[in-house]
PQR file of N, CA, C, O and H, with PARSE charges and radii, in Angstrom:
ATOM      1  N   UNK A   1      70.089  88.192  97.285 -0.4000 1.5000
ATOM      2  CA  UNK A   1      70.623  86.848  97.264 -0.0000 2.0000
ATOM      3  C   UNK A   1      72.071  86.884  97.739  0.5500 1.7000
ATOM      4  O   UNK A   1      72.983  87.664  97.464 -0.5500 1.4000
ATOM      5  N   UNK A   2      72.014  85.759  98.574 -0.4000 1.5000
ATOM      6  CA  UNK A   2      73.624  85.683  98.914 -0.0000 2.0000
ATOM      7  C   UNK A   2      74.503  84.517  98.094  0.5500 1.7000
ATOM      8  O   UNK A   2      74.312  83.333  97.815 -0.5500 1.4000
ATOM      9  H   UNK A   2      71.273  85.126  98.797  0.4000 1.0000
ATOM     10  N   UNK A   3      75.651  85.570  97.843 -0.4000 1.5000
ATOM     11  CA  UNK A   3      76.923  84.789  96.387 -0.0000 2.0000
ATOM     12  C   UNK A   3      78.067  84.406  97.756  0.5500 1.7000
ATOM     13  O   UNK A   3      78.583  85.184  98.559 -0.5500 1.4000
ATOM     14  H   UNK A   3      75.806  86.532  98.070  0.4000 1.0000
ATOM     15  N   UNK A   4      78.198  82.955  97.638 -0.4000 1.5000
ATOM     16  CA  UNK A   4      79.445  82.139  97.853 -0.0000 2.0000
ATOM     17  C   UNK A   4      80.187  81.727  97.605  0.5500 1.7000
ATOM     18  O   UNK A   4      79.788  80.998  96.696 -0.5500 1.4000
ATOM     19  H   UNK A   4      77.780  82.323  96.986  0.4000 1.0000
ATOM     20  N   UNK A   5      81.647  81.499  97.755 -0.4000 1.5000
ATOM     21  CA  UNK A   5      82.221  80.644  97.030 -0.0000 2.0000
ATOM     22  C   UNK A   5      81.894  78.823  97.574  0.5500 1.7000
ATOM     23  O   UNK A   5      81.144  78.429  98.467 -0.5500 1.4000
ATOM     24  H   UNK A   5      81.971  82.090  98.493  0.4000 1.0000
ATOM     25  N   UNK A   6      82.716  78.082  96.705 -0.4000 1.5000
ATOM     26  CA  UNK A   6      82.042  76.714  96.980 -0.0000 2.0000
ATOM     27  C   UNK A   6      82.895  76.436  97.950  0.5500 1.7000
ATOM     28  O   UNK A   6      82.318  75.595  98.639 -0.5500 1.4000
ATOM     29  H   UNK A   6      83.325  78.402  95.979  0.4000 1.0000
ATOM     30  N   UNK A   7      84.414  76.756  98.614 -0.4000 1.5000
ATOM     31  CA  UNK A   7      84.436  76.846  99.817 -0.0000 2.0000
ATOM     32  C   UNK A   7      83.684  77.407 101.220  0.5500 1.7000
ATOM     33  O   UNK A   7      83.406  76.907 102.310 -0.5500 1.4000
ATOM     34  H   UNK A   7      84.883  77.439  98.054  0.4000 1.0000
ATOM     35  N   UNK A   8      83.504  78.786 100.556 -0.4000 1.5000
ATOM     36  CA  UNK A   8      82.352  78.843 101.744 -0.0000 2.0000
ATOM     37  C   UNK A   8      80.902  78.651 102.047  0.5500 1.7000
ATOM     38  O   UNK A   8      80.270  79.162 102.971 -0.5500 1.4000
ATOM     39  H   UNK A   8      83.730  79.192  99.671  0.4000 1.0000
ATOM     40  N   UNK A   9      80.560  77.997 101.307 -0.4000 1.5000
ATOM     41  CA  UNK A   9      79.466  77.228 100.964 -0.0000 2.0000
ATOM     42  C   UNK A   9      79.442  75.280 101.843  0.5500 1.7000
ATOM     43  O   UNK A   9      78.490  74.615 102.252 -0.5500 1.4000
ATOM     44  H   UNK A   9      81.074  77.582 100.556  0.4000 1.0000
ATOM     45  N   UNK A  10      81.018  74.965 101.802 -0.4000 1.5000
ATOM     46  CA  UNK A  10      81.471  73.590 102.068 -0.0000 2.0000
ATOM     47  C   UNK A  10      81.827  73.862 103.703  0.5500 1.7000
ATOM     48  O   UNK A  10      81.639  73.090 104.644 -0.5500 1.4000
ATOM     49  H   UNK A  10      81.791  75.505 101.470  0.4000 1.0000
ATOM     50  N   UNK A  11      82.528  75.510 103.720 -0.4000 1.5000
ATOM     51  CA  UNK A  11      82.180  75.271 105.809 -0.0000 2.0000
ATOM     52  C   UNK A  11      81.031  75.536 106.406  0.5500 1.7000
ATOM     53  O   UNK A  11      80.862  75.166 107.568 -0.5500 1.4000
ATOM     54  H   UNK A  11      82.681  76.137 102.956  0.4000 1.0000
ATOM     55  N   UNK A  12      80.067  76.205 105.730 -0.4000 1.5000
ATOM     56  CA  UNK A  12      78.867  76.456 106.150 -0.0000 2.0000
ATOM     57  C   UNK A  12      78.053  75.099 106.274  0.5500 1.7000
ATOM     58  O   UNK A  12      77.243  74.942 107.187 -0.5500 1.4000
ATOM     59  H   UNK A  12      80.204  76.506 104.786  0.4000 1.0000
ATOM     60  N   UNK A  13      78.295  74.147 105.340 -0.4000 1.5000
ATOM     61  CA  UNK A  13      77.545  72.852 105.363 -0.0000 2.0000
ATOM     62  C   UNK A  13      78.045  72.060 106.424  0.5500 1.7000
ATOM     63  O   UNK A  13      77.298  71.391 107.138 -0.5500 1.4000
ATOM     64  H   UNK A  13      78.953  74.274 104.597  0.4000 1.0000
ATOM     65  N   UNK A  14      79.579  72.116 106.595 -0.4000 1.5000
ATOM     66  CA  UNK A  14      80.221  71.532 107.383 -0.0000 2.0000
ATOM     67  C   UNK A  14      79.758  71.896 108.917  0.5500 1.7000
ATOM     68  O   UNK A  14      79.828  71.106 109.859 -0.5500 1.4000
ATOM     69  H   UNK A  14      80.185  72.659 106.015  0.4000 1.0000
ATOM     70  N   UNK A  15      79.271  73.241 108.985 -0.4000 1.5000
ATOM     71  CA  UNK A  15      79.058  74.144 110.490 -0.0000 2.0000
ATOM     72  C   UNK A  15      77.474  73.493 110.378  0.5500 1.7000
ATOM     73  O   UNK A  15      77.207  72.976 111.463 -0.5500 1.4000
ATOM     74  H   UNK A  15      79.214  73.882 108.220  0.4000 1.0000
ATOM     75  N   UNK A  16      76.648  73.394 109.671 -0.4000 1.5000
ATOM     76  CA  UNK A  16      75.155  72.971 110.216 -0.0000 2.0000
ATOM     77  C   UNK A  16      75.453  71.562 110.514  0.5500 1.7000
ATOM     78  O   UNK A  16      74.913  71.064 111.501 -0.5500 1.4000
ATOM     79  H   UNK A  16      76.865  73.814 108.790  0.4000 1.0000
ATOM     80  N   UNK A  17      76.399  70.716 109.643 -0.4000 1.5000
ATOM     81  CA  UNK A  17      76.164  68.896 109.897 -0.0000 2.0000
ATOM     82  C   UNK A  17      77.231  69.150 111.843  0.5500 1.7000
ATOM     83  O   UNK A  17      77.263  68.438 112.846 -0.5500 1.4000
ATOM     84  H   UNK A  17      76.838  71.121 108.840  0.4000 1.0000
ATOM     85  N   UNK A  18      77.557  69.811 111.674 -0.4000 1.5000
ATOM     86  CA  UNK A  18      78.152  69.839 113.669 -0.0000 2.0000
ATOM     87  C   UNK A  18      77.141  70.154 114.520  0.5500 1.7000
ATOM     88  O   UNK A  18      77.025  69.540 115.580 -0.5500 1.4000
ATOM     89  H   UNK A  18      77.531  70.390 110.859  0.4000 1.0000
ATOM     90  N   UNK A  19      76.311  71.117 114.177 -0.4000 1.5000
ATOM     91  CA  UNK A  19      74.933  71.785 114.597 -0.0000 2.0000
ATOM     92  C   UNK A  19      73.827  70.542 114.624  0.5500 1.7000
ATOM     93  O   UNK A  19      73.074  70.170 115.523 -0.5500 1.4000
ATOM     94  H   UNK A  19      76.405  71.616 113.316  0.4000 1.0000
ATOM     95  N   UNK A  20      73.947  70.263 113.856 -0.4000 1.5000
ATOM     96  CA  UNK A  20      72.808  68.445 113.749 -0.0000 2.0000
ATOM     97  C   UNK A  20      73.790  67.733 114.659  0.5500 1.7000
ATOM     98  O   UNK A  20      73.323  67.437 115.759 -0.5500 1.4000
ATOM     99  H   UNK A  20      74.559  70.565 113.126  0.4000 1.0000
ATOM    100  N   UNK A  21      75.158  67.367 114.415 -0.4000 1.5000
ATOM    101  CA  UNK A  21      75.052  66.216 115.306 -0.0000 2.0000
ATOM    102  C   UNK A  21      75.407  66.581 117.182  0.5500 1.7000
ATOM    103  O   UNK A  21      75.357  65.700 118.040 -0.5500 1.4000
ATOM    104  H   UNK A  21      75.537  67.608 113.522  0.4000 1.0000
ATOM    105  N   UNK A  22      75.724  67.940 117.448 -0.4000 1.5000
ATOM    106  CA  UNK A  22      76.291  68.522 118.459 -0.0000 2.0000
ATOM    107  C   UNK A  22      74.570  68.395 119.480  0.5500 1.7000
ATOM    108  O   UNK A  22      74.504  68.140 120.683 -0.5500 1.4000
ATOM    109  H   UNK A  22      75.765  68.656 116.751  0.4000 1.0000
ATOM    110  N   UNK A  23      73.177  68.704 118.393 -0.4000 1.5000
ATOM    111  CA  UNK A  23      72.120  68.555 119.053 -0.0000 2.0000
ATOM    112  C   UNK A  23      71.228  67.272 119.052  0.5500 1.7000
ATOM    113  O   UNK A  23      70.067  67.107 119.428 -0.5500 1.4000
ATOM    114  H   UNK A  23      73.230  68.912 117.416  0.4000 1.0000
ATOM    115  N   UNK A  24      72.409  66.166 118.352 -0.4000 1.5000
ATOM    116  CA  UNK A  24      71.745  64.673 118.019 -0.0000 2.0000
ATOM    117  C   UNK A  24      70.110  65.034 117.401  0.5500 1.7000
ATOM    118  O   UNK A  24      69.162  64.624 118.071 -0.5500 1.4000
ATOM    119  H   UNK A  24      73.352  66.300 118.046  0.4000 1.0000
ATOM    120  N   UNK A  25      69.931  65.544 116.551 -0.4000 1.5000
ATOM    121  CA  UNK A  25      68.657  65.585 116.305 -0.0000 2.0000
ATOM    122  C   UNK A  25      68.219  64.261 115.111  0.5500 1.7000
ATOM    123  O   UNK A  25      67.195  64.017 114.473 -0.5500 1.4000
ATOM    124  H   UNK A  25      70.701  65.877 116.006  0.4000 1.0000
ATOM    125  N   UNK A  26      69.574  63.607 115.218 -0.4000 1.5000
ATOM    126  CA  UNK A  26      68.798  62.271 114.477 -0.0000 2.0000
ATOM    127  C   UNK A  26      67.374  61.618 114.829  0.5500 1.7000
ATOM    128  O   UNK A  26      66.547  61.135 114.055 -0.5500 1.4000
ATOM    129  H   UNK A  26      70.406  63.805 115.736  0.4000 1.0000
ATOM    130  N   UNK A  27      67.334  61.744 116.204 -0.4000 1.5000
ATOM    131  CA  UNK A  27      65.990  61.077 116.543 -0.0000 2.0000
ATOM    132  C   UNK A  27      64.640  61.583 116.125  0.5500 1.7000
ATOM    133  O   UNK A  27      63.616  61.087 116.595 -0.5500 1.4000
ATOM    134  H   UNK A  27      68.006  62.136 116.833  0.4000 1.0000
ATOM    135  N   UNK A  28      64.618  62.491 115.312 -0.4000 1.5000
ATOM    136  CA  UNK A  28      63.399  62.941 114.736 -0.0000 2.0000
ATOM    137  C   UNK A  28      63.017  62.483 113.597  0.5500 1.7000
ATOM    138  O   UNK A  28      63.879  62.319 112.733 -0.5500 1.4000
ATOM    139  H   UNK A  28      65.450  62.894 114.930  0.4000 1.0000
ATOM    140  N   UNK A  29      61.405  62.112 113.264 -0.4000 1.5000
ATOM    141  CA  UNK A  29      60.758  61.973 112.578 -0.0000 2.0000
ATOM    142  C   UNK A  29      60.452  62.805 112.053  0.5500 1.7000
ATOM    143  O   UNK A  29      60.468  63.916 112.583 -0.5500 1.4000
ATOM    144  H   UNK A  29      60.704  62.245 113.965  0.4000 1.0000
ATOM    145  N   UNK A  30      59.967  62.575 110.553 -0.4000 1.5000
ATOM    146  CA  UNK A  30      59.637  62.995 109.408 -0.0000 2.0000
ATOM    147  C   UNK A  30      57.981  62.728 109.349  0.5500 1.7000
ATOM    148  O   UNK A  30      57.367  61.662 109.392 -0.5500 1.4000
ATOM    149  H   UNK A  30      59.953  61.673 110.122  0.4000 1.0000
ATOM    150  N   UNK A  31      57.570  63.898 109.251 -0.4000 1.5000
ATOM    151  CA  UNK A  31      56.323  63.812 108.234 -0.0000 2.0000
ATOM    152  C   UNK A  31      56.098  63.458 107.229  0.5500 1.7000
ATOM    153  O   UNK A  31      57.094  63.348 106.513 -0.5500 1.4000
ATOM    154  H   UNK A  31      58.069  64.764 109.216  0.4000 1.0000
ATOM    155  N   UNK A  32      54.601  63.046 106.523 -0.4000 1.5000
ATOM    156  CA  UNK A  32      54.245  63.148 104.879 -0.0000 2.0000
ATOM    157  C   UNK A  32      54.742  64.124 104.005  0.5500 1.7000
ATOM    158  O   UNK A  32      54.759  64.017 102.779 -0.5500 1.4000
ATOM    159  H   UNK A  32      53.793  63.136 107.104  0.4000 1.0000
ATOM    160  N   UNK A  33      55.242  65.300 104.811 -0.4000 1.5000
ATOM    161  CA  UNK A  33      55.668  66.353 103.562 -0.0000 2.0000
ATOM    162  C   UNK A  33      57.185  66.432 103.952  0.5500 1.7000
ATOM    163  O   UNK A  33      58.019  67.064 103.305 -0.5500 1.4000
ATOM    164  H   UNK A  33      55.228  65.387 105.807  0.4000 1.0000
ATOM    165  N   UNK A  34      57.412  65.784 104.979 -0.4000 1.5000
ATOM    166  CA  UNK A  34      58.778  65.779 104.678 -0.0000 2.0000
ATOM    167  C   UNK A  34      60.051  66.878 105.931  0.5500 1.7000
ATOM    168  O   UNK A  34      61.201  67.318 105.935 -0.5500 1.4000
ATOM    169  H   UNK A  34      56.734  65.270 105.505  0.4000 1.0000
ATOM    170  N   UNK A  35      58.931  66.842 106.725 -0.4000 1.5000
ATOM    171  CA  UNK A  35      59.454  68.326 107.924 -0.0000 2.0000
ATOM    172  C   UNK A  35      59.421  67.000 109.370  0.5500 1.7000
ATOM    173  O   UNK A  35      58.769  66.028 109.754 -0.5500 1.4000
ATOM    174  H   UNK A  35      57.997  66.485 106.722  0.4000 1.0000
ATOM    175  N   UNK A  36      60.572  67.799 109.716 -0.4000 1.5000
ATOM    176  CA  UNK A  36      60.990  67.050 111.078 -0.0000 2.0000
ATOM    177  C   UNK A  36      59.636  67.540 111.937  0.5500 1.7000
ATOM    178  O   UNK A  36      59.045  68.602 111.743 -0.5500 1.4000
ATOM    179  H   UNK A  36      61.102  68.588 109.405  0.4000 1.0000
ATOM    180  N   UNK A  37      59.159  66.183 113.265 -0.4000 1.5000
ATOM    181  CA  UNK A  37      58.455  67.082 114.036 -0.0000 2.0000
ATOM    182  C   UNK A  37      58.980  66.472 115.051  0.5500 1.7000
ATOM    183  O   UNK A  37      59.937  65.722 114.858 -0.5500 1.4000
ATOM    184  H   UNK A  37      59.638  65.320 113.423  0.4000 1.0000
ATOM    185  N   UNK A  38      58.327  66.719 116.671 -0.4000 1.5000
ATOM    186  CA  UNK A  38      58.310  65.997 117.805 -0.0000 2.0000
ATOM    187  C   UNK A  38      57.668  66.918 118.663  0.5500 1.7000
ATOM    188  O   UNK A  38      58.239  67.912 119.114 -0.5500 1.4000
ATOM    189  H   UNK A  38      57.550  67.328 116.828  0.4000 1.0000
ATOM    190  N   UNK A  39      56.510  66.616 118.898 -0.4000 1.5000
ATOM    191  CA  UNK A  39      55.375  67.324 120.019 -0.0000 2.0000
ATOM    192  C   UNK A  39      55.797  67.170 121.370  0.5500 1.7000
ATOM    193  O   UNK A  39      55.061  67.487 122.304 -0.5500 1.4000
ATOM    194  H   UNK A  39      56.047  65.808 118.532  0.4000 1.0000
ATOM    195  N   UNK A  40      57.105  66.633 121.552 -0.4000 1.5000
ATOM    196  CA  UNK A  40      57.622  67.087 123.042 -0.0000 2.0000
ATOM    197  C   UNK A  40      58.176  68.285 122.700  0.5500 1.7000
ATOM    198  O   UNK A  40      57.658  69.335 123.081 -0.5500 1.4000
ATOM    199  H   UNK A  40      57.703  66.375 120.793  0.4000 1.0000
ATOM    200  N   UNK A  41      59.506  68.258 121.797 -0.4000 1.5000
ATOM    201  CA  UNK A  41      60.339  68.904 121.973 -0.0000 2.0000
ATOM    202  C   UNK A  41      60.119  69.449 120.328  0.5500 1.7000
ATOM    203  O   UNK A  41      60.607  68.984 119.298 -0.5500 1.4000
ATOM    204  H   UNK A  41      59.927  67.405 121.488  0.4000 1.0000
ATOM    205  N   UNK A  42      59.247  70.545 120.507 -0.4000 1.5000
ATOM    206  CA  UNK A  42      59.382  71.126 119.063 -0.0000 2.0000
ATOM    207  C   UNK A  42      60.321  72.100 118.508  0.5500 1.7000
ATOM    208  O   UNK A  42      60.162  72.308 117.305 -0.5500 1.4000
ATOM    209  H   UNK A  42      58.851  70.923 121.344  0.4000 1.0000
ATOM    210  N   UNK A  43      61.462  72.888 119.208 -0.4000 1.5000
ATOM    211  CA  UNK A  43      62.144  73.513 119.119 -0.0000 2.0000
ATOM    212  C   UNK A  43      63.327  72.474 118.563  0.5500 1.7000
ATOM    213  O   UNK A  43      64.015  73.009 117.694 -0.5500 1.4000
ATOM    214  H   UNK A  43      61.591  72.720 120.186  0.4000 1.0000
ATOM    215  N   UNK A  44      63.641  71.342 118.825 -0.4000 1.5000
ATOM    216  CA  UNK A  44      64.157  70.635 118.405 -0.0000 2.0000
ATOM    217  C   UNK A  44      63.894  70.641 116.613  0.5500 1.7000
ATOM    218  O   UNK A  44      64.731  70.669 115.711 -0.5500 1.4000
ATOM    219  H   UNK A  44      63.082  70.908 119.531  0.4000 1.0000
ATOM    220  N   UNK A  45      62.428  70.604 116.553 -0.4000 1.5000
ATOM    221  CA  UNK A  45      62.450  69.922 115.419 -0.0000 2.0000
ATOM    222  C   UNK A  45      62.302  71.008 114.339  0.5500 1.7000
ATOM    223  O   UNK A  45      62.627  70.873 113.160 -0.5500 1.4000
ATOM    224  H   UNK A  45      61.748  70.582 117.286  0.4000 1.0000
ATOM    225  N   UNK A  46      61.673  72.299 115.006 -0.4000 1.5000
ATOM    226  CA  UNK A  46      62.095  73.696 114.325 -0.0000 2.0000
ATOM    227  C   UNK A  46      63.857  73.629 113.577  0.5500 1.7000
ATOM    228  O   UNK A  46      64.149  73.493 112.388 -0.5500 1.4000
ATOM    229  H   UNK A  46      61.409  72.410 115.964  0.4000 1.0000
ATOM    230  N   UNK A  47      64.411  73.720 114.291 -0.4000 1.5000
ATOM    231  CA  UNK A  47      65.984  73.480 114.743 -0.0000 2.0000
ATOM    232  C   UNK A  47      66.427  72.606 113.067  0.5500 1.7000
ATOM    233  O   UNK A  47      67.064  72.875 112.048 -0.5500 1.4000
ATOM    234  H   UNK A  47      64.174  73.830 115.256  0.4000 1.0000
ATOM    235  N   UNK A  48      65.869  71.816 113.454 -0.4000 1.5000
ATOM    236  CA  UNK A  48      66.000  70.217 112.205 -0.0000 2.0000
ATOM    237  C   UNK A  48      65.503  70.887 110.838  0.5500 1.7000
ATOM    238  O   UNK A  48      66.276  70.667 109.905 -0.5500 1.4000
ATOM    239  H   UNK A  48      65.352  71.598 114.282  0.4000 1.0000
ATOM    240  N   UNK A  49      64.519  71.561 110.559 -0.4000 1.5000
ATOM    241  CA  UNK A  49      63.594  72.076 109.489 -0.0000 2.0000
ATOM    242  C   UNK A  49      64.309  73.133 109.132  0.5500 1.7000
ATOM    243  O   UNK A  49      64.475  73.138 107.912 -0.5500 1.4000
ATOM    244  H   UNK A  49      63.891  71.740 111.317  0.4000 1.0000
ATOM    245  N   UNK A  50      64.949  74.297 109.833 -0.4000 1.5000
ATOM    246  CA  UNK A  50      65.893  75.367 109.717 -0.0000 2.0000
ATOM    247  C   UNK A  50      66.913  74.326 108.834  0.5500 1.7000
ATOM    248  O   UNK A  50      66.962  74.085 107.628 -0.5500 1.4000
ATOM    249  H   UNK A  50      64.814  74.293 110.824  0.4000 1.0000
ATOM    250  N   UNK A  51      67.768  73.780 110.082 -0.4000 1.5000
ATOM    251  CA  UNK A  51      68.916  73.228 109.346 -0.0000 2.0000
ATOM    252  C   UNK A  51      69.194  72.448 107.562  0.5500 1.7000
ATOM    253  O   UNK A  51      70.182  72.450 106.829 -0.5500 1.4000
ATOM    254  H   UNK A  51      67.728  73.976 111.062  0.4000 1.0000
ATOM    255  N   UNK A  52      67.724  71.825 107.398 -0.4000 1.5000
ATOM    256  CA  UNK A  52      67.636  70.909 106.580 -0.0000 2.0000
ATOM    257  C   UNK A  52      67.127  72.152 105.089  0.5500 1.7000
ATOM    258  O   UNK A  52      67.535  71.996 103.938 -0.5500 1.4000
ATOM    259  H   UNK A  52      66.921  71.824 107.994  0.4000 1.0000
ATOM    260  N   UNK A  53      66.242  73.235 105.511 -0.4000 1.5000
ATOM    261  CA  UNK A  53      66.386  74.430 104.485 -0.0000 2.0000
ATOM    262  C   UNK A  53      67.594  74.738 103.982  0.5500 1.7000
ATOM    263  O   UNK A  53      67.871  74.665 102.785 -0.5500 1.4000
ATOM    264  H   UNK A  53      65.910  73.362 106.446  0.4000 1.0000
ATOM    265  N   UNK A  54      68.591  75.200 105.140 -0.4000 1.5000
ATOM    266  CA  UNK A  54      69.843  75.692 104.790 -0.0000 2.0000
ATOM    267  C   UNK A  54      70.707  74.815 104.001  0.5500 1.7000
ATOM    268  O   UNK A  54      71.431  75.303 103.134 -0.5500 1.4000
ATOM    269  H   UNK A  54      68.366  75.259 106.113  0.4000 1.0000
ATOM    270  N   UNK A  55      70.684  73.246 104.293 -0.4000 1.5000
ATOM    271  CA  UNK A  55      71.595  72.447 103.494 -0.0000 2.0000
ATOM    272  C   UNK A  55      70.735  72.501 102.010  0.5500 1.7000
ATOM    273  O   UNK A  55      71.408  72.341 100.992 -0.5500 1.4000
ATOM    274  H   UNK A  55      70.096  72.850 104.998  0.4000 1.0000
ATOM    275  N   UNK A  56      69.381  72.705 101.881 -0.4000 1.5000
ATOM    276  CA  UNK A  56      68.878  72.674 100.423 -0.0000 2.0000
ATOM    277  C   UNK A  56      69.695  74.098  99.576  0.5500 1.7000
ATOM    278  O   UNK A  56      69.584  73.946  98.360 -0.5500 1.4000
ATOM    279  H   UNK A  56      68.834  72.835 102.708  0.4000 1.0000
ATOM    280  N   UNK A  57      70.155  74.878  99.796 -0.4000 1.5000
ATOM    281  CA  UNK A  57      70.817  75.777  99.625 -0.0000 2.0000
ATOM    282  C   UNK A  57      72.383  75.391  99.187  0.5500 1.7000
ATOM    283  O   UNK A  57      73.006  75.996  98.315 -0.5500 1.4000
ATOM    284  H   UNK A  57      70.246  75.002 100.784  0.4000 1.0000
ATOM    285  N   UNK A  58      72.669  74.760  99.622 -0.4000 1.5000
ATOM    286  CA  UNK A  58      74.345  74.512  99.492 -0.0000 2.0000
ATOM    287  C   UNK A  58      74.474  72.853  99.598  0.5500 1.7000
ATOM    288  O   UNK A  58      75.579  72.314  99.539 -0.5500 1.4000
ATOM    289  H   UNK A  58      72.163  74.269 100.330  0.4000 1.0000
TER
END
């Protein structure tokens, strides 16, 4: 397990919400369970599902 402090915990959150908006991935939809998709561009929405793990973390 990885130990943070709540500063570095607050730039890491800060570095994925730049990562979301640097790749505008607002435009993705949500599934029933709750996971970004988009059958064009699924790397996108990989991308979104990564990111949105990591903020459940911090």
């Amino acid at each position: 397990m990885l130990y943070l402090t709540e500063k570095e915990k607050s730039v890491i959150s800060d570095a994925l919400e730049l990562l979301w908006d640097e790749r505008d991935l607002d435009y993705l939809s949500l599934d029933d369970n709750g996971k970004y998709y988009d059958s064009d561009y699924p790397a996108d929405a990989d991308l979104a599902n990564t990111i949105n793990r990591l903020w459940d973390y911090f």
